[in-house]
CHARMM internal coordinates of N, CA and C (Angstrom, degrees):
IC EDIT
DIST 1 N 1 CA 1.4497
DIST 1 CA 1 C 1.5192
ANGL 1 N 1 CA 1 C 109.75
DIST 1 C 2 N 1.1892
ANGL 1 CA 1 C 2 N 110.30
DIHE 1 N 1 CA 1 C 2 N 139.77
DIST 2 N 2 CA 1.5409
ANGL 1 C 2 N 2 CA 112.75
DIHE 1 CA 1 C 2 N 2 CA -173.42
DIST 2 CA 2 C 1.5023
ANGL 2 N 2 CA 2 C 110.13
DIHE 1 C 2 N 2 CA 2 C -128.30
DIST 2 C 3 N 1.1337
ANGL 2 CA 2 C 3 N 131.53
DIHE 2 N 2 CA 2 C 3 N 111.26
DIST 3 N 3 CA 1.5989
ANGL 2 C 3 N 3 CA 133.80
DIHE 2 CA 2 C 3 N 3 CA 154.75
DIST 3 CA 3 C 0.8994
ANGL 3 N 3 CA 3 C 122.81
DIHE 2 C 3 N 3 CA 3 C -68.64
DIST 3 C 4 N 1.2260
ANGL 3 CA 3 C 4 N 122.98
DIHE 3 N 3 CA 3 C 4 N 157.27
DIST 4 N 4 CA 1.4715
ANGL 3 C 4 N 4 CA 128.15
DIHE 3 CA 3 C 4 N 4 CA -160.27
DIST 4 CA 4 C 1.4908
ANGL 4 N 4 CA 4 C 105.41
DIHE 3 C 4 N 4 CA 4 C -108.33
DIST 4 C 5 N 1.7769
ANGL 4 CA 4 C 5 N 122.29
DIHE 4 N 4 CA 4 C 5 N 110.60
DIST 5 N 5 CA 1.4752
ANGL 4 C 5 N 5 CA 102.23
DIHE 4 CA 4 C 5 N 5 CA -179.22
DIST 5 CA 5 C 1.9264
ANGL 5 N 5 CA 5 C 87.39
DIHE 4 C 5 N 5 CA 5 C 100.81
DIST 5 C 6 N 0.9957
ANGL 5 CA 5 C 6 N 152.72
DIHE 5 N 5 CA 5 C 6 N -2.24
DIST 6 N 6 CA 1.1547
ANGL 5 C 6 N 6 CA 150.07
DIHE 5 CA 5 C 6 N 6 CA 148.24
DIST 6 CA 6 C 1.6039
ANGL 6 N 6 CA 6 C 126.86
DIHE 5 C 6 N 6 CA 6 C -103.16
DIST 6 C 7 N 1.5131
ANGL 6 CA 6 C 7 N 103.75
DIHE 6 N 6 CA 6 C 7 N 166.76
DIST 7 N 7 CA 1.4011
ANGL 6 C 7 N 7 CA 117.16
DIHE 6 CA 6 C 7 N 7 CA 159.50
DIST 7 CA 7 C 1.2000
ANGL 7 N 7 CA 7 C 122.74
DIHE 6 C 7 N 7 CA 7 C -121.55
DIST 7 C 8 N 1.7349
ANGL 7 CA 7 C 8 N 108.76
DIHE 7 N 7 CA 7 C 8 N 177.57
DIST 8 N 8 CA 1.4746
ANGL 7 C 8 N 8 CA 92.20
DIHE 7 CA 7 C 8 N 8 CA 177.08
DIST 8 CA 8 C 1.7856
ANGL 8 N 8 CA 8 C 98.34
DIHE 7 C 8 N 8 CA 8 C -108.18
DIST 8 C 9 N 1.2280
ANGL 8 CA 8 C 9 N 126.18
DIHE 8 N 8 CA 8 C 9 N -151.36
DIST 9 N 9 CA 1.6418
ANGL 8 C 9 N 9 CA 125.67
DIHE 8 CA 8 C 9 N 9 CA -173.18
DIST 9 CA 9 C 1.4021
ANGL 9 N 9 CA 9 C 98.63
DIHE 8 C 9 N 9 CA 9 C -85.87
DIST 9 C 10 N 1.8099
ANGL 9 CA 9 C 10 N 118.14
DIHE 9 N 9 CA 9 C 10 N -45.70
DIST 10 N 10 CA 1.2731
ANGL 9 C 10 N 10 CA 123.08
DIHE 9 CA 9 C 10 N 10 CA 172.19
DIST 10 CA 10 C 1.6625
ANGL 10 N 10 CA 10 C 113.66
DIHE 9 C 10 N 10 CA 10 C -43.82
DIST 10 C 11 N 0.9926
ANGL 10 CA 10 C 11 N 103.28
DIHE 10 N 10 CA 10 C 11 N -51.37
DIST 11 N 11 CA 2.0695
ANGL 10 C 11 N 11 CA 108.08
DIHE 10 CA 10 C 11 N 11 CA -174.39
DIST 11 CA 11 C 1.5592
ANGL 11 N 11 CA 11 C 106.71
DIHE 10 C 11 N 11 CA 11 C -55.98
DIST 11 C 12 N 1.6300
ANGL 11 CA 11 C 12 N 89.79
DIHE 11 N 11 CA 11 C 12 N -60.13
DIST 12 N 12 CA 2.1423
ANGL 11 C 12 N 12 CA 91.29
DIHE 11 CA 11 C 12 N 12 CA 176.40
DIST 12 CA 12 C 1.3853
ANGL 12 N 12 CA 12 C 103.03
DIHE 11 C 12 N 12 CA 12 C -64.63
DIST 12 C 13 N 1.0360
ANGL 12 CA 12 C 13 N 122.34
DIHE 12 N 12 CA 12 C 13 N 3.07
DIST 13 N 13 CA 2.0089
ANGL 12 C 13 N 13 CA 88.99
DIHE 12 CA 12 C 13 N 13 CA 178.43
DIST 13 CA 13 C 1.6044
ANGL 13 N 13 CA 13 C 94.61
DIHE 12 C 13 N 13 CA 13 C -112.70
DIST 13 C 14 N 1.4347
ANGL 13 CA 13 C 14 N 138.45
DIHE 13 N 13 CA 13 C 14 N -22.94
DIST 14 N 14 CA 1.4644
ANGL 13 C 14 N 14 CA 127.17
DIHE 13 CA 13 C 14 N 14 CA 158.28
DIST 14 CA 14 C 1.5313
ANGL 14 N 14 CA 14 C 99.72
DIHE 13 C 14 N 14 CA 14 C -70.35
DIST 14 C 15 N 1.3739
ANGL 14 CA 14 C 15 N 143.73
DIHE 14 N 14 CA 14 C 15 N -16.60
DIST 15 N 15 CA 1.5526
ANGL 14 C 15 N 15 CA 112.37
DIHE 14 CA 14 C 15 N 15 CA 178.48
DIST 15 CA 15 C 1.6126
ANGL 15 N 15 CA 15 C 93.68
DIHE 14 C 15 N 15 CA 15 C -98.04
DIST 15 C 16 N 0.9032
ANGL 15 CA 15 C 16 N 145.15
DIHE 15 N 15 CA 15 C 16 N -2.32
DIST 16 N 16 CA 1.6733
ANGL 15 C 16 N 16 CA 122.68
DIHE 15 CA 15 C 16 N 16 CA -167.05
DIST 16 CA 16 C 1.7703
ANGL 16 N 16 CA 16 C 85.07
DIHE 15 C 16 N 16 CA 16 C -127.34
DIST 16 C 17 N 0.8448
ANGL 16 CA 16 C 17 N 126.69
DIHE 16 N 16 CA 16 C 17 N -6.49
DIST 17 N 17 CA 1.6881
ANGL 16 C 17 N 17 CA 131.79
DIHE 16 CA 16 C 17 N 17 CA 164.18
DIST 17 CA 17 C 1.2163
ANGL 17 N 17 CA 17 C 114.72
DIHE 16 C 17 N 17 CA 17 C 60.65
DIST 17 C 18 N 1.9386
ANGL 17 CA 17 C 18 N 112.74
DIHE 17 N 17 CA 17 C 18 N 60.86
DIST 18 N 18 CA 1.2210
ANGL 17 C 18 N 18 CA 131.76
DIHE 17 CA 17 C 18 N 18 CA -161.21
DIST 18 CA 18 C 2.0702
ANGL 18 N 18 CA 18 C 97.01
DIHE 17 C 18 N 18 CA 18 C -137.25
DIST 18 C 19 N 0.9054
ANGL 18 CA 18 C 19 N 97.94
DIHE 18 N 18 CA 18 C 19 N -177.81
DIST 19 N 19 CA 1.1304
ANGL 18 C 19 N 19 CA 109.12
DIHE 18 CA 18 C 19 N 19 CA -160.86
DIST 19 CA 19 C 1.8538
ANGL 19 N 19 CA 19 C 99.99
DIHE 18 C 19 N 19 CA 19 C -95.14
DIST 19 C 20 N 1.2892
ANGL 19 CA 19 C 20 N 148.66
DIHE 19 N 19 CA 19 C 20 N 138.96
DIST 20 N 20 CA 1.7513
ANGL 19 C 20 N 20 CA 141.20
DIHE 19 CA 19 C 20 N 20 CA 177.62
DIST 20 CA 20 C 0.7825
ANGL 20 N 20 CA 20 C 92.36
DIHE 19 C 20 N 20 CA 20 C -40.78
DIST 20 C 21 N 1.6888
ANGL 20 CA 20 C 21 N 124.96
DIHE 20 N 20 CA 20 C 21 N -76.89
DIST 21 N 21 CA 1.4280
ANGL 20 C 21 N 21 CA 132.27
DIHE 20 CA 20 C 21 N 21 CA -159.98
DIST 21 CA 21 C 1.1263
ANGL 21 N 21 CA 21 C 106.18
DIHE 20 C 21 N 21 CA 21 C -34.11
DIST 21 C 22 N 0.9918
ANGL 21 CA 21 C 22 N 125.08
DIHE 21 N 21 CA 21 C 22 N -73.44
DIST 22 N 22 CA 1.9364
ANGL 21 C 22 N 22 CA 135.78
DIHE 21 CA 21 C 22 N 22 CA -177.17
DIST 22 CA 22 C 1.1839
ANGL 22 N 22 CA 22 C 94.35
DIHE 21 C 22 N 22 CA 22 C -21.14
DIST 22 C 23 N 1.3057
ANGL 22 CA 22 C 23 N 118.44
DIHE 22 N 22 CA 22 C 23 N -88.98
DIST 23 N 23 CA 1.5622
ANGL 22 C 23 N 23 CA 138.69
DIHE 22 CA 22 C 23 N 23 CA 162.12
DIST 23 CA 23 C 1.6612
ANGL 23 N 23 CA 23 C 95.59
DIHE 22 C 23 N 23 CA 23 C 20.55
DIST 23 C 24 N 1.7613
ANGL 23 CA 23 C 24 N 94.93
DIHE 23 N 23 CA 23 C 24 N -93.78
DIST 24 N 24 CA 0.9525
ANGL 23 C 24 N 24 CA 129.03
DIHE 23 CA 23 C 24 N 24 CA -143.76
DIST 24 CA 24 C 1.7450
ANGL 24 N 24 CA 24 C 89.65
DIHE 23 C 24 N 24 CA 24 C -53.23
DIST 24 C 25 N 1.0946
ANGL 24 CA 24 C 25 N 116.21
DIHE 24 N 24 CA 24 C 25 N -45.69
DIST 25 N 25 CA 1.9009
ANGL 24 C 25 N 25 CA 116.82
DIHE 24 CA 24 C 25 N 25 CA -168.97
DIST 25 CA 25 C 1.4209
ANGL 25 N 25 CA 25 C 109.54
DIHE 24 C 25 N 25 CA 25 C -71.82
DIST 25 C 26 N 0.8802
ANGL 25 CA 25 C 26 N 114.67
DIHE 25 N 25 CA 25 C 26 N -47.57
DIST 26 N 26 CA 1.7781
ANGL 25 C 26 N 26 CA 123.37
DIHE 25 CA 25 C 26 N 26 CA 148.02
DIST 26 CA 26 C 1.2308
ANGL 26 N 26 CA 26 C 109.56
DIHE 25 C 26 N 26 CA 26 C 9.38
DIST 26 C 27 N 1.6555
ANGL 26 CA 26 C 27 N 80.50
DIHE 26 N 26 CA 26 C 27 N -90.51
DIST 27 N 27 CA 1.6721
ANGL 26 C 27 N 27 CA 113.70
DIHE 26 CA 26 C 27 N 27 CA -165.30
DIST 27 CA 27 C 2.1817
ANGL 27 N 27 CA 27 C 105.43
DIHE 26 C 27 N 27 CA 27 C -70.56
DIST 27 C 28 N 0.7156
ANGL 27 CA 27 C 28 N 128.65
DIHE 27 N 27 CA 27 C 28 N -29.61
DIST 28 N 28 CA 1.8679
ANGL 27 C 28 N 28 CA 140.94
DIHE 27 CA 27 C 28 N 28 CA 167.05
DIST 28 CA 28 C 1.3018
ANGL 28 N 28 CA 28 C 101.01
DIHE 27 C 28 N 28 CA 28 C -78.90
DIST 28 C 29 N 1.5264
ANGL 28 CA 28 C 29 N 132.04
DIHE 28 N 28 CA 28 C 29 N -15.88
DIST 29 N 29 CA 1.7637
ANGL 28 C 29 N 29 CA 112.14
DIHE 28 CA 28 C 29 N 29 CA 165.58
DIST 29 CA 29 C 1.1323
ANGL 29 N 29 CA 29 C 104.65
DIHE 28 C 29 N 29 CA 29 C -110.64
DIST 29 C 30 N 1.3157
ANGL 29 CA 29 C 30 N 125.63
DIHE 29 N 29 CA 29 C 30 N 14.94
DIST 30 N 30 CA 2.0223
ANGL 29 C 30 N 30 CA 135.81
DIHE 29 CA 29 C 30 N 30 CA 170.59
DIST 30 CA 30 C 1.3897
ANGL 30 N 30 CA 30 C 114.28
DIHE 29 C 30 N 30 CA 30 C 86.22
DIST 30 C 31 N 1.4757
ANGL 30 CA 30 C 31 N 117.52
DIHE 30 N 30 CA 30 C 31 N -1.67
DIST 31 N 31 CA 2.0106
ANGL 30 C 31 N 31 CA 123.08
DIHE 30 CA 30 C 31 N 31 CA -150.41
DIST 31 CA 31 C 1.9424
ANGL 31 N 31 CA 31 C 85.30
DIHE 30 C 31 N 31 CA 31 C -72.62
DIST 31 C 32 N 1.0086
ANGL 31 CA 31 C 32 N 128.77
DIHE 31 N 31 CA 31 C 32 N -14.55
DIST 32 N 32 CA 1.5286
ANGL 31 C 32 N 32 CA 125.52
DIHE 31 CA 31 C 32 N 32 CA 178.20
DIST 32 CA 32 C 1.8554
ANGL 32 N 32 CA 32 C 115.32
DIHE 31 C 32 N 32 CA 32 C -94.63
DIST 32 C 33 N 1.1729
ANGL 32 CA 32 C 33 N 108.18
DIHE 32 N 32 CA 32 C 33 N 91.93
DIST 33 N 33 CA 1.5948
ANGL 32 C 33 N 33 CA 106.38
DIHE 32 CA 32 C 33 N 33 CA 173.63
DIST 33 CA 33 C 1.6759
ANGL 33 N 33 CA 33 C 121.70
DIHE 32 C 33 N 33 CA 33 C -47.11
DIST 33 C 34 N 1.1253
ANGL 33 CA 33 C 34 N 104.31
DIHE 33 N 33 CA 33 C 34 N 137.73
DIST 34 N 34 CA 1.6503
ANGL 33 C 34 N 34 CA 114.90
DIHE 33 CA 33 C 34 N 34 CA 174.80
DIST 34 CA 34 C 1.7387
ANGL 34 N 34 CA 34 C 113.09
DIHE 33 C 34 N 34 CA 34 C 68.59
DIST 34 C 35 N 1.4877
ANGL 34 CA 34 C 35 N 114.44
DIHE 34 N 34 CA 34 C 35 N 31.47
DIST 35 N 35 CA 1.3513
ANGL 34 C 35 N 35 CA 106.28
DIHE 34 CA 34 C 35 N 35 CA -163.88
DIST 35 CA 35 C 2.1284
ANGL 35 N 35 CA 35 C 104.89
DIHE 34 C 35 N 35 CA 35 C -108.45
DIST 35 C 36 N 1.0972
ANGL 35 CA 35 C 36 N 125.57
DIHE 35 N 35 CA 35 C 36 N 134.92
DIST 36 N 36 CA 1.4114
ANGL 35 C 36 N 36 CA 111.96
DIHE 35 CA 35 C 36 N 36 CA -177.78
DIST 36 CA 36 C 1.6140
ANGL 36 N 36 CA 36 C 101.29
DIHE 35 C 36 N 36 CA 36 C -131.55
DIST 36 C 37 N 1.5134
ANGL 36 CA 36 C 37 N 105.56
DIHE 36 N 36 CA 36 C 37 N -175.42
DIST 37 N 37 CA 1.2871
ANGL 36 C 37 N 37 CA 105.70
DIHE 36 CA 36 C 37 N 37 CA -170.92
DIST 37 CA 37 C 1.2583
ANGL 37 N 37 CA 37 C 105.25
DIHE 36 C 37 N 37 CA 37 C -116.26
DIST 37 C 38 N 1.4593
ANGL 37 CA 37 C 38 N 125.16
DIHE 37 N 37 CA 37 C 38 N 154.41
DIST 38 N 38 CA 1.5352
ANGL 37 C 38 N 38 CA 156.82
DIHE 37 CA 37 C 38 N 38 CA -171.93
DIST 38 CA 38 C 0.9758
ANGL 38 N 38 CA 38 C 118.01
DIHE 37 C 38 N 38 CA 38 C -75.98
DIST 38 C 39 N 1.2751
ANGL 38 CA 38 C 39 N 170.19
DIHE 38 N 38 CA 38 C 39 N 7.18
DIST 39 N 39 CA 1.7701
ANGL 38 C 39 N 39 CA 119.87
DIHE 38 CA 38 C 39 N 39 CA -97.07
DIST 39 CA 39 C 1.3774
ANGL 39 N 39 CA 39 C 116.20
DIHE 38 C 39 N 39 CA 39 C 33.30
DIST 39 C 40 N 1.5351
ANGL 39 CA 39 C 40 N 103.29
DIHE 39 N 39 CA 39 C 40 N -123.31
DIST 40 N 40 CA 1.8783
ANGL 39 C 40 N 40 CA 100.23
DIHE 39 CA 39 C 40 N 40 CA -173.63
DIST 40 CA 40 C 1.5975
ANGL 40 N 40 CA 40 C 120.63
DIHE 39 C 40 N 40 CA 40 C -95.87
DIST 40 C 41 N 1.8054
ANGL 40 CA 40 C 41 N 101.79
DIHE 40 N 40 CA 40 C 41 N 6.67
DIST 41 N 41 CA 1.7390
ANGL 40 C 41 N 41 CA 118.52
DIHE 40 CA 40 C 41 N 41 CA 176.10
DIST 41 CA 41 C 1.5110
ANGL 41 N 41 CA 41 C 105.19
DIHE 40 C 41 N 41 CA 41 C -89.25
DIST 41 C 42 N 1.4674
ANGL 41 CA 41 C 42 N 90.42
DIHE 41 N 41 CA 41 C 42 N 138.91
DIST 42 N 42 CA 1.7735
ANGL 41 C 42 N 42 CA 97.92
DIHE 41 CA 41 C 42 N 42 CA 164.17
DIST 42 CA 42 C 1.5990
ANGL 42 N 42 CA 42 C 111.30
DIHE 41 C 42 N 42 CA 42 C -68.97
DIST 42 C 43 N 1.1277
ANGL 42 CA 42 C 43 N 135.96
DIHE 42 N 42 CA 42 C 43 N 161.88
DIST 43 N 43 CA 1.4063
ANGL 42 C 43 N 43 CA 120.84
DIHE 42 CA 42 C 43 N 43 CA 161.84
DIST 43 CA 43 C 1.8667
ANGL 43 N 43 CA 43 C 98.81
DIHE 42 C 43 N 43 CA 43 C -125.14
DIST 43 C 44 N 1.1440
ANGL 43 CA 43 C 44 N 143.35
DIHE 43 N 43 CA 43 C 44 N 125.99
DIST 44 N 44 CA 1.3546
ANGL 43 C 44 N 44 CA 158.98
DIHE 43 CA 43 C 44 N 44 CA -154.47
DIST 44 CA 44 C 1.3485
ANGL 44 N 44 CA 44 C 118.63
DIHE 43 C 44 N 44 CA 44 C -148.83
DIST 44 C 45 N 1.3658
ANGL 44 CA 44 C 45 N 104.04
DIHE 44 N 44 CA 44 C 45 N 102.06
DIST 45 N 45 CA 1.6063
ANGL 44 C 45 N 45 CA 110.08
DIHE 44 CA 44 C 45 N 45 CA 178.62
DIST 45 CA 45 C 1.1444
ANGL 45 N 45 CA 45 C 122.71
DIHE 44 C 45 N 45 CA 45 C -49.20
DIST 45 C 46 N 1.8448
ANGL 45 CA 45 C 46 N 112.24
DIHE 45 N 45 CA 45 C 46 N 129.17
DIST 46 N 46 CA 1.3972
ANGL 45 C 46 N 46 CA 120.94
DIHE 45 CA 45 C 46 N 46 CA -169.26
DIST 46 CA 46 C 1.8306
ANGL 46 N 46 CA 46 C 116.84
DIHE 45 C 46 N 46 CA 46 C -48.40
DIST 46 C 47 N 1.4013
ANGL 46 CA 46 C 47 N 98.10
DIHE 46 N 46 CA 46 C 47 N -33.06
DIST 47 N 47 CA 1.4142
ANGL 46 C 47 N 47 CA 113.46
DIHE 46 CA 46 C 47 N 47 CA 166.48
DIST 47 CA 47 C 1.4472
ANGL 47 N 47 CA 47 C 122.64
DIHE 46 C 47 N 47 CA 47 C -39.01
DIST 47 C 48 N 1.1424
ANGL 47 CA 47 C 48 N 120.11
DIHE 47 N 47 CA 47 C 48 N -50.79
DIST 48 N 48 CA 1.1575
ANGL 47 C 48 N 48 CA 147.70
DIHE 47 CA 47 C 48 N 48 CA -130.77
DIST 48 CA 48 C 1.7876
ANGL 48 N 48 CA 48 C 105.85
DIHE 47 C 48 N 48 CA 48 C -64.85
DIST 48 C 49 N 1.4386
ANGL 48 CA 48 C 49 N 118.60
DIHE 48 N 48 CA 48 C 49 N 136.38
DIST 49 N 49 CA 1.5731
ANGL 48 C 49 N 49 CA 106.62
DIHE 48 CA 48 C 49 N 49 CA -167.45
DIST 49 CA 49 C 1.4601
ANGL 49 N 49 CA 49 C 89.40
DIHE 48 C 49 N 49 CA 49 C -89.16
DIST 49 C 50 N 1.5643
ANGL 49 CA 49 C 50 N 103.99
DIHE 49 N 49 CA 49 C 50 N 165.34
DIST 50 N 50 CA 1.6800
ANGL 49 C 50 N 50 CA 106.44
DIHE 49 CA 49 C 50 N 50 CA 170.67
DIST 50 CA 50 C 1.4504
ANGL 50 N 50 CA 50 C 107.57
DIHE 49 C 50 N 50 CA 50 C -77.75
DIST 50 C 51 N 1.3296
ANGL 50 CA 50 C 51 N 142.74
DIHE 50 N 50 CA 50 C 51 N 161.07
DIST 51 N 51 CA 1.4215
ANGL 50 C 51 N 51 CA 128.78
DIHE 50 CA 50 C 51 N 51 CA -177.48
DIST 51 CA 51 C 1.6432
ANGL 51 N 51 CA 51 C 93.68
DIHE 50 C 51 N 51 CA 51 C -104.89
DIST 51 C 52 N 1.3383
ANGL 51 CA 51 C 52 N 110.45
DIHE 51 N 51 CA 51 C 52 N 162.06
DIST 52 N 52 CA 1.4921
ANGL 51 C 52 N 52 CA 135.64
DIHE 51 CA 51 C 52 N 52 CA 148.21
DIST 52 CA 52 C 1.3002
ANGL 52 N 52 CA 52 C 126.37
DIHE 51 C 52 N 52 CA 52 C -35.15
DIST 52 C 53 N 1.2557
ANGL 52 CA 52 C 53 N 128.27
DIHE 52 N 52 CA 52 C 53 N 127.67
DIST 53 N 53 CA 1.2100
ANGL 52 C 53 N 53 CA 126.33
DIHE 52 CA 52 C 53 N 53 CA -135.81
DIST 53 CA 53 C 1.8338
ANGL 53 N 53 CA 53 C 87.51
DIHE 52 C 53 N 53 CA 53 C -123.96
DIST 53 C 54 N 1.4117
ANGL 53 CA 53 C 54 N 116.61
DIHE 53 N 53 CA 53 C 54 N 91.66
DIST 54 N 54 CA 1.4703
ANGL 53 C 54 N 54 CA 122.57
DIHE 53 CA 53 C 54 N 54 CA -154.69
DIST 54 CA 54 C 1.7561
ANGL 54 N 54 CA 54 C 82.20
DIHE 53 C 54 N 54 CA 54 C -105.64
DIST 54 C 55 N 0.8383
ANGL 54 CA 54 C 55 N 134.58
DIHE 54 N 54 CA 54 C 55 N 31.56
DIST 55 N 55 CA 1.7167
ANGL 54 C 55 N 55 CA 115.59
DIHE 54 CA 54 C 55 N 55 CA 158.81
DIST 55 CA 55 C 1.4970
ANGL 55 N 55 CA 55 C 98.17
DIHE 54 C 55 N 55 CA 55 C -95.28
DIST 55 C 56 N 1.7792
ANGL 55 CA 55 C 56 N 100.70
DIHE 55 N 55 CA 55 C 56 N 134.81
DIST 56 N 56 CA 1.2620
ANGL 55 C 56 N 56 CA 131.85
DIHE 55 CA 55 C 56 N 56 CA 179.34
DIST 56 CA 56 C 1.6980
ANGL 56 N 56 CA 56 C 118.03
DIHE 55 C 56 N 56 CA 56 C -43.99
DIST 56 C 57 N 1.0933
ANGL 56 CA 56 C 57 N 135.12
DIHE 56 N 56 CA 56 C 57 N 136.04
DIST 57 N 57 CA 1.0345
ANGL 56 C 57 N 57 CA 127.80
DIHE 56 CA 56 C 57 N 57 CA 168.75
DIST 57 CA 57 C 1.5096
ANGL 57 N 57 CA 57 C 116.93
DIHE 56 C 57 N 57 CA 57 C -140.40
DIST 57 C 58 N 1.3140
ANGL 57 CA 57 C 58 N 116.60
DIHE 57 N 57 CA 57 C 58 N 123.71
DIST 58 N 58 CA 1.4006
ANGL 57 C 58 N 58 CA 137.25
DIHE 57 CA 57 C 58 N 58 CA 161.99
DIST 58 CA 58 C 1.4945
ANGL 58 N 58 CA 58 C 118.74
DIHE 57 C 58 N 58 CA 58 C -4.84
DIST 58 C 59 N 0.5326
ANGL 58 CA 58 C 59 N 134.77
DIHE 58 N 58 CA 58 C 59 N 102.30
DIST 59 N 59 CA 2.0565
ANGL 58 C 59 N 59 CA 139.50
DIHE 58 CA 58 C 59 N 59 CA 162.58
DIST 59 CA 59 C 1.4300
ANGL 59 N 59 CA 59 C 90.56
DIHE 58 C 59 N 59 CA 59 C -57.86
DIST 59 C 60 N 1.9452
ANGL 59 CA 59 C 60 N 103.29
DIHE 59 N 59 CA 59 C 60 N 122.73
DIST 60 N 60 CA 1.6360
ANGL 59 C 60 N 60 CA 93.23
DIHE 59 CA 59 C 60 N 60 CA 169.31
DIST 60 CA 60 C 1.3505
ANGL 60 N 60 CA 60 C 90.13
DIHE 59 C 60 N 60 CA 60 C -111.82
DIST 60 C 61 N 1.0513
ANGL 60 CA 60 C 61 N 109.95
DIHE 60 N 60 CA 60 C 61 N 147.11
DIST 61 N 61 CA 1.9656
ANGL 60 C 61 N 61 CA 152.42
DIHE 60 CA 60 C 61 N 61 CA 127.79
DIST 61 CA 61 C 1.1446
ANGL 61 N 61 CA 61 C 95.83
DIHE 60 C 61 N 61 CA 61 C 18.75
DIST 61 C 62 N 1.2432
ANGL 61 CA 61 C 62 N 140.03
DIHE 61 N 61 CA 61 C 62 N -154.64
DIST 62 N 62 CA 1.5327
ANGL 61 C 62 N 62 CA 147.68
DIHE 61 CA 61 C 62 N 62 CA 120.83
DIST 62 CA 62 C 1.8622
ANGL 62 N 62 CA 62 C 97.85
DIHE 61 C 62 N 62 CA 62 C -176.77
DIST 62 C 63 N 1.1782
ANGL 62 CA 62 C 63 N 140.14
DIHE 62 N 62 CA 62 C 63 N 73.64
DIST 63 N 63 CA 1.7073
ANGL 62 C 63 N 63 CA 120.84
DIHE 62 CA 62 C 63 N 63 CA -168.05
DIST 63 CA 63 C 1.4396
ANGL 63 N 63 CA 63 C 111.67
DIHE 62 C 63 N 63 CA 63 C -90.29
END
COOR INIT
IC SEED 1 N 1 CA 1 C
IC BUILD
């Protein structure tokens, strides 16, 4: 099924060059504007910016 003006999680994660899953958690903790559910597909406006990727990360070392 195809909407017009959407993607699916598969499309955003080859254009923002992230992993579905990602995608998919993204879109189930809301960080993606205008996005709803299918049945078991996200649907995510083609528009749509990739968000900021706010998980913490480690300061490495370097001596």
């Amino acid at each position: 099924m195809k909407i017009l003006g959407y993607i699916t999680a598969s499309q955003a994660a080859k254009k923002w060059n992230i992993s579905q899953r990602r995608v998919q958690i993204l879109c189930s903790q809301g960080r993606i504007e205008g996005v709803f559910k299918l049945g078991e597909n996200w649907a995510i406006p083609s528009t749509a910016e990739k968000p900021l990727d706010n998980r913490k990360k480690e300061d490495k070392v370097t001596e």
